[in-house]
C-alpha positions in Angstrom: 11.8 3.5 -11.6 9.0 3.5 -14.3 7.0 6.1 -13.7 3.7 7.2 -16.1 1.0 9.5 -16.1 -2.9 9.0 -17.1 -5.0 12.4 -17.3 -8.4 11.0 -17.2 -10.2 14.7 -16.3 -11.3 15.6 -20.2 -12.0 12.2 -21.3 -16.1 12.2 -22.7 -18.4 10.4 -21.0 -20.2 7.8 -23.6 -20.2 4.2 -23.0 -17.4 3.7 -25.0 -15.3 6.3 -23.8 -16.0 6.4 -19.6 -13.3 7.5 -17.7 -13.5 4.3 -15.8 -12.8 2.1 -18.9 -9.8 4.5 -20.0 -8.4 3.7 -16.8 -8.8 0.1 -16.6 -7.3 0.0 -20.2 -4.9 2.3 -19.5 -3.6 0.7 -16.4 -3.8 -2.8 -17.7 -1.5 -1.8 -20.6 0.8 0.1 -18.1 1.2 -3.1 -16.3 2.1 -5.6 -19.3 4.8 -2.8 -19.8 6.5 -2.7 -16.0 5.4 0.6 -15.1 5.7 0.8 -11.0 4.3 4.2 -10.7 1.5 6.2 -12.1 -0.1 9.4 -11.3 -3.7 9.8 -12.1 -5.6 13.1 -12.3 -9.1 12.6 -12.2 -12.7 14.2 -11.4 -14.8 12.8 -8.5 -17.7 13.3 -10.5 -16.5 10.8 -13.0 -14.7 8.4 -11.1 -15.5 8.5 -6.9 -12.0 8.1 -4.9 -12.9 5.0 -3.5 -13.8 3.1 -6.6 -10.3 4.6 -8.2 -8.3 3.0 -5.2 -10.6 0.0 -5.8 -9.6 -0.1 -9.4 -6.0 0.5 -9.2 -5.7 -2.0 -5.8 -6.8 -4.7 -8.6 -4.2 -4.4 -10.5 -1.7 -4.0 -7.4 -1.1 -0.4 -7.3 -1.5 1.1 -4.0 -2.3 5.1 -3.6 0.5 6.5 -1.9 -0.4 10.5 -2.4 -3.5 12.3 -3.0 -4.0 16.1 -3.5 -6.6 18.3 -4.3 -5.9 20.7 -7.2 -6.7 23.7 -7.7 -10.0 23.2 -10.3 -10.9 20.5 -8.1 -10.0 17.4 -10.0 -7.7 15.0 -7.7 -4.2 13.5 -8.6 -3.0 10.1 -6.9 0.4 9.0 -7.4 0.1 5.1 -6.8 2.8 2.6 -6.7 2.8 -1.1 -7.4 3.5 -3.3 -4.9 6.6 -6.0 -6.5 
């Protein structure tokens, strides 16, 4: 299995550079290349865990783990559904 992962947690936050569009770009490009699993590791500040499911459900991955780390940033490991 394809597996990935995107470390979104230090990305700056200008317009150009959001977290939110790293992932989308991120994940898009993860999809034209077959990858069935990705972890993400992420700040709730930048990206709430709702609108991160939201986002990756789009592009049919589905949040299969969650877990809290220790600095309080969050890592899901999502798979896509075939």
């Amino acid at each position: 299995m394809c597996s990935e992962e995107v470390d979104l947690r230090y990305v700056p936050t200008s317009c150009t550079s959001h977290p939110v569009i790293r992932l989308r770009d991120t994940i898009e490009s993860l999809v034209k290349k077959g990858v069935k699993e990705v972890k993400v590791f992420f700040k709730v500040e930048d990206i709430p865990e709702n609108i991160m499911k939201l986002i990756l459900s789009t592009f049919s991955y589905s949040v299969e783990e969650s877990r809290k780390l220790d600095d309080g940033s969050f890592v899901f490991i999502a798979k896509r559904k075939a």
